[in-house]
N, C-alpha and C positions, 0 to 999 in steps of 0.2 A: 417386680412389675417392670416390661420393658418399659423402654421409653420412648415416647409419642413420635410418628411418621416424620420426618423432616418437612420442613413448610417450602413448597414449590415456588420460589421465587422466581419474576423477569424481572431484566435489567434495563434500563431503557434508555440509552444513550449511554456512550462510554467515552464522554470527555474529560476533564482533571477530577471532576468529584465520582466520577460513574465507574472509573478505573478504580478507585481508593474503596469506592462500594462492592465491585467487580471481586477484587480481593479478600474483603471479607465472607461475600457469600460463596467463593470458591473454597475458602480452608475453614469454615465453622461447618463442623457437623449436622446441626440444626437447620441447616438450610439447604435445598437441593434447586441449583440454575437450571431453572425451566426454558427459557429463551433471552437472545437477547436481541435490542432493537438498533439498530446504526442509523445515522446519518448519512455517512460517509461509504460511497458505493466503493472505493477500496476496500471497506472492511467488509462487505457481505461476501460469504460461503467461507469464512475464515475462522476458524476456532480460535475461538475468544482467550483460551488460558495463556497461550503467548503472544497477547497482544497489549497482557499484564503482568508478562515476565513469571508467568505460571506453566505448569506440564500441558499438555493438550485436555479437552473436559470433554470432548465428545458433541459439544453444544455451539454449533456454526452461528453467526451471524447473521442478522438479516435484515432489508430496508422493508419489510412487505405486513403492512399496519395489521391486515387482515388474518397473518398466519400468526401472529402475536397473537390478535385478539380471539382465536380459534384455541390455543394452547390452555390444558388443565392445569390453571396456576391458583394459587392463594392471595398472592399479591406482584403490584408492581410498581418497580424504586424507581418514579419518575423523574430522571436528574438532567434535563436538554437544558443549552441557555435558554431562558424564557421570552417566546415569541414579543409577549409585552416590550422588553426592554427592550426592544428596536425601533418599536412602531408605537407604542405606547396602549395597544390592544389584547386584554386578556384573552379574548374570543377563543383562536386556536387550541389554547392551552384547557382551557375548559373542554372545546368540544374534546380534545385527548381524553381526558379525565373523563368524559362522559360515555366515551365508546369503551373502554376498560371499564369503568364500572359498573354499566349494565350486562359486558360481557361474564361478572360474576367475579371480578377479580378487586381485591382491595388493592390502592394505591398511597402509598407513600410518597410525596411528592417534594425536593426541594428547591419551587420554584414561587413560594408563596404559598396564600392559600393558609395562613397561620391561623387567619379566622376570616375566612370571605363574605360574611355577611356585608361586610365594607363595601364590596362591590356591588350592592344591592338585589332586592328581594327577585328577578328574573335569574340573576345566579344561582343565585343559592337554591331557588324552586329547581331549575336544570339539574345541578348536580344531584339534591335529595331524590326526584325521582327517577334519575341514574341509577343508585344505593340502592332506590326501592325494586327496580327493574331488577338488579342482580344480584342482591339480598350483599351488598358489599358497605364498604366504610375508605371517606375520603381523611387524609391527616396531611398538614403543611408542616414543614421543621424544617431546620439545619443548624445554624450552628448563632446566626445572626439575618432576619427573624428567627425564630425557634427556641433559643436557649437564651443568649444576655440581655434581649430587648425586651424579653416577654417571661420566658422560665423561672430567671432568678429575681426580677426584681415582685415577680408576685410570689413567691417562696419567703424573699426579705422581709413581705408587708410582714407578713403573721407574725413577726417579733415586732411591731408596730405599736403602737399605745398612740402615736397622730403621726398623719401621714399630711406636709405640706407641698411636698415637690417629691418626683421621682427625675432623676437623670443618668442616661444612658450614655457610656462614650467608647464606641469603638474608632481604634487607627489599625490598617492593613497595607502590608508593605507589598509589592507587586514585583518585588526588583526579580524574583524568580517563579514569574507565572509564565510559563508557557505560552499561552492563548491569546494569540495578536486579536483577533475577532473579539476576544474578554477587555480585554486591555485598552486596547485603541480604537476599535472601535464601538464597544460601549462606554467604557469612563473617558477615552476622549484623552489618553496621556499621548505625547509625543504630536498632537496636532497644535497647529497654530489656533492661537487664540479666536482668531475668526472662525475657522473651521470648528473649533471645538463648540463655541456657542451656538451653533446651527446642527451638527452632529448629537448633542444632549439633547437636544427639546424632547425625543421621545423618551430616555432613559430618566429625564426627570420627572415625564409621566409616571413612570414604574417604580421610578423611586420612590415618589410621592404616595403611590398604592400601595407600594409592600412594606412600609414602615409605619403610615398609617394604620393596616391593622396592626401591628404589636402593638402601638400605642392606644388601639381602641377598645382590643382584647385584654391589656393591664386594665385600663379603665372600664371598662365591662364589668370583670371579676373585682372590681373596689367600688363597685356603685357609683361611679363618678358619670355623668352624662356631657361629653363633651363637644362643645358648639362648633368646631370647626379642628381641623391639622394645617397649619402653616407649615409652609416652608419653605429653603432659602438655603442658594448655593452660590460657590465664588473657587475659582481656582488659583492657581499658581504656577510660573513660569521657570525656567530651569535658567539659572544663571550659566550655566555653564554645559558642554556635553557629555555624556557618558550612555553606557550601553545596560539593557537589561533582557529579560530573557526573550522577552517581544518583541525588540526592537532596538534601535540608537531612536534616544531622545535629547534633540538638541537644542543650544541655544535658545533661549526666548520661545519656546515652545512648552504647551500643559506637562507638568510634571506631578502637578496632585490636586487635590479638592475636597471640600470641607463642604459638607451636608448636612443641615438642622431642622431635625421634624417636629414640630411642638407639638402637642393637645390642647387645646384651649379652651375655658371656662369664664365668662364672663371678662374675656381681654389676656386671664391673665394664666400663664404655662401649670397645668398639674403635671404633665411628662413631656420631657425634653429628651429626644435622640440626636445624637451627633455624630455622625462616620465620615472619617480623616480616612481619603486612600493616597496612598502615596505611589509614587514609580520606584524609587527608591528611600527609602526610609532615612541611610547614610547623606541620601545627597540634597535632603529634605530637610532645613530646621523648623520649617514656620509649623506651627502649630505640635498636636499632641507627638510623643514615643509611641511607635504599638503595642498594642495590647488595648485590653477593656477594661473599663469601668465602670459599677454603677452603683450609685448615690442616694439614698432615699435621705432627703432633710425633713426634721420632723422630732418626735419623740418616741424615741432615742434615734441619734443622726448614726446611719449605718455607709460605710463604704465597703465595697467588695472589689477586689482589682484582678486580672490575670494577665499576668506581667506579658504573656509570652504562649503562644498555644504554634509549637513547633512546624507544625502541618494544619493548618486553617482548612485544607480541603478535607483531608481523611478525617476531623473532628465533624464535621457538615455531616461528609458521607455516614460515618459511625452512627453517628445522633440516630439517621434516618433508618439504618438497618438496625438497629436497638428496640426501633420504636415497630418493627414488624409482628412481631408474635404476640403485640396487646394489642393492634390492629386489626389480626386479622380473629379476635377473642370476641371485638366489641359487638354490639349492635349498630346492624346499618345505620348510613348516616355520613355525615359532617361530627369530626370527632377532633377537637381544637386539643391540646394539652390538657388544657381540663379534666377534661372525658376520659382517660387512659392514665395505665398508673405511671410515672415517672421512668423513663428509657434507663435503664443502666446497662454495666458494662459485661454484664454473667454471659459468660462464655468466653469473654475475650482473655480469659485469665492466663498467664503464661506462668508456671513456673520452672525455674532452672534445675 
């Protein structure tokens, strides 16, 4: 029996996680680059394979929304920074989603969206009859939403006999991101303390929304109904100066920051997210080591750690291209983790 057509993928941005996505969908078989979408008017009319250190693909670049949305594709790996985190307004990012998915195309997107009912019932009506117009399916992932906030710790329950508290902890080192625009000016590392607290007010918008849903989609799936998401941020200043891949951060300027998302039930925390970013990890002691954790207290008390995940973006991107071919399987819709079977890693298999 051959084996089934390749799945027409766009790419939709090719910034640190769209590169790592870029990659994959140029060397897996299973997949064939249908277009891709740029920002950055340097890169249109330029073949995308060496712009990720790959052979030429035949498949130019392009800033032009209409001829995307014109393209016979399957799906599309929605990876821009998220218009939210600037301004603290989904809107843009929705209508995206809504022009691809009426145009018939499914979207994988990692820019939220893990369960956007959060965002209330005028969204989520937009997006579903988007799906319905194009007979398509919306899914949120990456790596955080997507996988340790929301994946694993509703995977832990089912070894459960009583579930008191779930808690989340990510720490991300930054000392070699690339993306001043990521770095400085969303997390706010390398600014003065003033600047920085006037600079976050919309990113704690978006923080506040994108980790809300994990926490309301765990709670969702455990029948938990929960009254409200606190939350509550504080950073920290650089004794000293040193350089990282964005920038010199100096002296008495943000060098990291501690983010706490609660769920709350009558006062008191059922899930607790916590993400420690750092500018440099080495030049950072207050708080967590990177890597993740998460904790279910309870009966039987479970922890799950991951000391180290080498590439934080290429895990993101991966998640996202895994989760393509049950996507584009499902029935239209809004299609949470729930709804699709568990993303693995077939095909990525290498052996020597």
């Amino acid at each position: 029996m051959p084996p089934p057509p390749p799945l027409r993928v766009v790419q939709w941005a090719t910034g640190a996680v769209g590169r790592y996505s870029l990659r994959n969908l140029i060397r897996r078989p299973e997949f064939e680059l249908a277009g891709v979408f740029v920002y950055d008017p340097g890169k249109v009319g330029l073949d995308v394979g060496p712009l990720v250190g790959l052979p030429e693909t035949g498949v130019l670049c392009t800033d032009d929304v209409e001829r995307i949305l014109a393209l016979d594709a399957d799906c599309v790996l929605h990876m821009p920074l998220p218009s939210a985190a600037f301004d603290g307004d989904p809107t843009p990012d929705v209508e995206t989603f809504c022009a691809l998915l009426a145009s018939g195309k499914n979207v994988v997107t990692t820019t939220g969206f893990v369960y956007p009912w959060c965002y209330g019932p005028a969204v989520v009506g937009r997006i579903e009859a988007a799906c319905a117009t194009g007979g398509s399916s919306l899914h949120g992932t990456g790596i955080n939403p997507g996988f340790v906030s929301d994946m694993l710790p509703i995977a832990l329950s089912g070894l459960s006999g009583r579930i008191d508290h779930v808690y989340v902890r990510e720490c991300s080192d930054f000392k070699g991101h690339p993306s001043r625009r990521l770095v400085v000016d969303l997390f706010g590392f390398t600014r003065s303390a003033k600047d920085y607290a006037t600079a976050v007010r919309p990113f704690r918008a978006y923080q506040r929304g994108l980790f809300a849903e994990s926490v309301q989609l765990v709670a969702s799936t455990l029948g938990v109904a929960l009254d409200e998401v606190d939350e509550s941020d504080e950073f920290d200043l650089a004794s000293e100066e040193f350089e990282i891949a964005a920038g010199l951060v100096r002296k008495g300027t943000v060098c990291a920051s501690r983010w706490t998302f609660s769920g709350l039930v009558r006062g008191r925390p059922f899930m607790t997210v916590e993400c420690v970013y750092k500018a440099d990890a080495n030049r950072v002691d207050r708080w967590s080591a990177p890597g993740f954790v998460v904790h279910i207290e309870g009966v039987p008390q479970m922890t799950v750690s991951l000391d180290a995940i080498s590439h934080g973006l290429a895990g993101a991107a991966a998640h996202a291209v895994n989760s393509v071919a049950a996507l584009c399987a499902a029935p239209p819709g809004i299609r949470t983790l729930l709804d699709l079977p568990p993303p693995t890693g077939r095909g990525t298999v290498r052996l020597a």
